[in-house]
N, C-alpha and C positions, 0 to 999 in steps of 0.2 A: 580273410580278416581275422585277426589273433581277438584272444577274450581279453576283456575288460577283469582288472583285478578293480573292485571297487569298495570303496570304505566309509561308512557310515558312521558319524561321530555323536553320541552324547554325551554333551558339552556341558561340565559342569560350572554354571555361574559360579563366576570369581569375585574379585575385587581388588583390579589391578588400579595403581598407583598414576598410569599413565600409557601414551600409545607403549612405549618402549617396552614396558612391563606387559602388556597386551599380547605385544608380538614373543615374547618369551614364552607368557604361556603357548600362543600357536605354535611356535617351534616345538615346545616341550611334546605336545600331544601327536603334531604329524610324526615325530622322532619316534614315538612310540609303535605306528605302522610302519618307519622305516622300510623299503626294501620287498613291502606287502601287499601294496598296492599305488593303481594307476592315477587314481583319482579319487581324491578324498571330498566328500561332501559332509559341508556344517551346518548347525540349526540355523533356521531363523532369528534375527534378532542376536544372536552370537557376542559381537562387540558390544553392545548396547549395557555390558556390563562397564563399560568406561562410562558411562553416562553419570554416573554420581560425582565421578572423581575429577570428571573436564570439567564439570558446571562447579567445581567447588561447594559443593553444597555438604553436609551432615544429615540434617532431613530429606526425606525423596521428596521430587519435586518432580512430575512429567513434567510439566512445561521447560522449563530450565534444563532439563537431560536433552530433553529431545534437539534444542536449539543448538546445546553445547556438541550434540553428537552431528547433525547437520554441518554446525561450523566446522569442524575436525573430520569429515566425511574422507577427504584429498587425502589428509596425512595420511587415516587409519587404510586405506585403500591401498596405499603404495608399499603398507606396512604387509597387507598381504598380500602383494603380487611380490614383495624381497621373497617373502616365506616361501610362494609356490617357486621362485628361482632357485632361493636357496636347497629346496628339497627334491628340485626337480620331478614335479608331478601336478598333474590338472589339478586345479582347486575350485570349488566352491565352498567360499567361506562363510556360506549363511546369510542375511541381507544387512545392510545398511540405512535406514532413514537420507536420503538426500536428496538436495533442490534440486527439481528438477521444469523447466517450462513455469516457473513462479510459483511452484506447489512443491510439498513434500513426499515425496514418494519411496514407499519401500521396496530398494533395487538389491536383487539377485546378481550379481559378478561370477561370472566363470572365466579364468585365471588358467592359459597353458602354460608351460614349465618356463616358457621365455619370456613369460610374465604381461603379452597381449591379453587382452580384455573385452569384456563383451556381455551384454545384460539383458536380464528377464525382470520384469520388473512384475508386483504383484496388482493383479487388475479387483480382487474385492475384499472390500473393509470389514472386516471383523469390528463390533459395535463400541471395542475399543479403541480401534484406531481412527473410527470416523470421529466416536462422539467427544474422545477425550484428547485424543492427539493430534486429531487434523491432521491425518495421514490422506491421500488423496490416490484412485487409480490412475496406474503407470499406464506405460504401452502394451499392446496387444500379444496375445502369446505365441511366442516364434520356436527354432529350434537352432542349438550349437552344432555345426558340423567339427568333427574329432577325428583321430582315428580310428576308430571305431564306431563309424556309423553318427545319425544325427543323434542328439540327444534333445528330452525335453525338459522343461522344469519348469513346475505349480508349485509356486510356496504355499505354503500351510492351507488356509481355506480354499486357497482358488482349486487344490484339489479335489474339494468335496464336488466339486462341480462338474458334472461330465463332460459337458461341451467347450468347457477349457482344456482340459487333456486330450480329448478327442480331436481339437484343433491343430495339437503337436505332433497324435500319431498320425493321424493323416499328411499331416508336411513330412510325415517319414520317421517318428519318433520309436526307436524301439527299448527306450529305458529312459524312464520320470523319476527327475532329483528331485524331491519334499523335503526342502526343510522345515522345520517345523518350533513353535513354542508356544505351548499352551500350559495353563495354569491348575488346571485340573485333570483329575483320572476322565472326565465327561469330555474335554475340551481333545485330550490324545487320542481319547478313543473314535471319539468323530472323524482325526485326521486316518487313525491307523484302518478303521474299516472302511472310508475311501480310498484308501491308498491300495486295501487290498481290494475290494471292487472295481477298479481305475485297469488292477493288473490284473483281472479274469476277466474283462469286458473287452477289454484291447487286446489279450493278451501277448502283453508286454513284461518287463521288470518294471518294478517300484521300489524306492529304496526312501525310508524315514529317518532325519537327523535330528532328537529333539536337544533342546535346555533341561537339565535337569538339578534339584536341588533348591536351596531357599536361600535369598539374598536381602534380606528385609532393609538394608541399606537403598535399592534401588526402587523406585516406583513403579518400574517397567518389569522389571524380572526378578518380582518378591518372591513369587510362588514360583515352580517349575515342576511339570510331570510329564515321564514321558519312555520310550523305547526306543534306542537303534533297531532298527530292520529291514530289511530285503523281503521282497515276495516276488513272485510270480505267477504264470497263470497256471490253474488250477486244470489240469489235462495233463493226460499220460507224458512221461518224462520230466516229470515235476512232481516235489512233494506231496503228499494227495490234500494236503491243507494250505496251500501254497507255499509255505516261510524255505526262504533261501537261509538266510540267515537271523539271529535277532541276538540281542544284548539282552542283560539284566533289568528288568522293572528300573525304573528310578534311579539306577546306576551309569554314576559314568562310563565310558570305553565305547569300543569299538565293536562294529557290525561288518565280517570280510567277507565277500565274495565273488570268487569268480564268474561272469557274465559272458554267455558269447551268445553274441547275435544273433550268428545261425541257428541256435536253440530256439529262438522268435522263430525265425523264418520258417522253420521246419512246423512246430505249433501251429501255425497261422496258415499251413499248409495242409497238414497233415492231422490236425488234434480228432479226438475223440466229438470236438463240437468246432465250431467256427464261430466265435463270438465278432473275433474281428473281420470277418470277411461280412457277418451277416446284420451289422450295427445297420440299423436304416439309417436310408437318404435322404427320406426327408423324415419331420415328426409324426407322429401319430396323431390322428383328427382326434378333438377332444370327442370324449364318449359320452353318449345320451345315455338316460338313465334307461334300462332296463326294464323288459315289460313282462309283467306277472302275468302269468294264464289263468 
């Protein structure tokens, strides 16, 4: 099995005119990795910077973004499986707001070069998108088979969570796509030190795409903070700090790096500890309190 070139994008909110203009900027920026990699992974929340300009609105309005970006869910969709044709390479272009089973759901698309489709949807609300959006839990968390092995993918909070990732390495996950958008240095940093906890606990790869920059036109993605980066597990044959790769603070570009497999395999074989072999089977009994002599 060859390595995975993979590409980590942060994505600097824009304020595109419409889908068309949309998809110009995604060409612009995959055109940038051109040639570099296999598969490019986007933030969360990505498109969502159409959201002012489909509702026609001036003032932000969640409600009216959110509706407008829902109704336009199909177009902008087909806009990025041209792109990953056009470019020829796996895509994940970040998620989408769309209906789904008579609720709104924010779905994860992973996009092959022939432009078939196939979805992770996010299963917990961040207190934004319950209280204010009425974003609702999707389906349950599965994995993409590739050439290169299964993959998994925990959008943004469902990361923080271990027995959502832990559900994907177990079906066979040896690399978790995060994309990610949050609003503060507090909010990335949440995602960045589960992302790297997620990747010395499985030891697997983890790779973070965030939004970055300020859009005060849009309700959803006024603030944005955040870092591209790649970790892995923290064991001999890997950085002693884990980071495979990482982008600039707050700056847009790109995060490259090459993944192979059998680097899992052998860690998870061979490492200095065995996190993932030794993850318990079941939970741990809760603990009584402690008796003083």
């Amino acid at each position: 099995m060859t390595a995975l070139r993979l590409g980590a994008l942060a994505w600097p909110v824009g304020r595109p005119a419409d889908i068309g203009d949309f998809a110009a900027r995604l060409d612009h920026w995959l055109g940038q990795a051109a040639g570099r990699i296999d598969l490019a992974l986007l933030p969360e929340y990505a498109c969502v910077e159409l959201g002012a300009a489909l509702a026609g609105r001036v003032v932000a309005d969640e409600a009216a973004e959110l509706r407008a970006m829902v109704g336009a869910a199909p177009a902008i969709l087909e806009a990025m499986r041209a792109a990953a044709r056009r470019h020829g390479i796996w895509l994940q272009p970040g998620t989408l707001p769309m209906a789904l089973d008579g609720r709104v759901v924010n779905r994860a698309p992973l996009i092959t070069p022939e432009g078939r489709i196939a979805f992770q949807d996010k299963r917990l609300m961040t207190r934004f998108e319950a209280e204010r959006w009425g974003v609702s839990p999707g389906r349950a968390p599965g994995v993409f088979e590739t050439p290169w092995g299964r993959i998994g993918l925990s959008v943004c909070y469902d990361s923080e969570f271990p027995s959502h990732v832990r559900a994907q390495v177990e079906a066979g996950a040896w690399l978790l796509l995060v994309p990610t958008c949050t609003d503060t240095r507090h909010g990335f940093n949440r995602v960045r030190f589960a992302a790297q906890a997620r990747a010395l606990e499985n030891q697997c790869f983890v790779a973070v795409a965030p939004t970055v920059g300020t859009a005060p036109w849009s309700a959803a993605l006024d603030e944005n903070r955040g870092q591209a980066a790649i970790f892995g597990p923290v064991d001999r044959g890997f950085p002693e700090d884990g980071v495979i790769a990482e982008a600039a603070m707050d700056a847009p570009g790109w995060a490259i790096a090459s993944l192979d497999p059998a680097r899992i395999e052998a860690v998870r074989r061979e490492g200095a500890v065995l996190n993932h072999r030794d993850w318990p089977r079941t939970p741990f009994a809760a603990a009584a309190p402690a008796a003083f002599a």
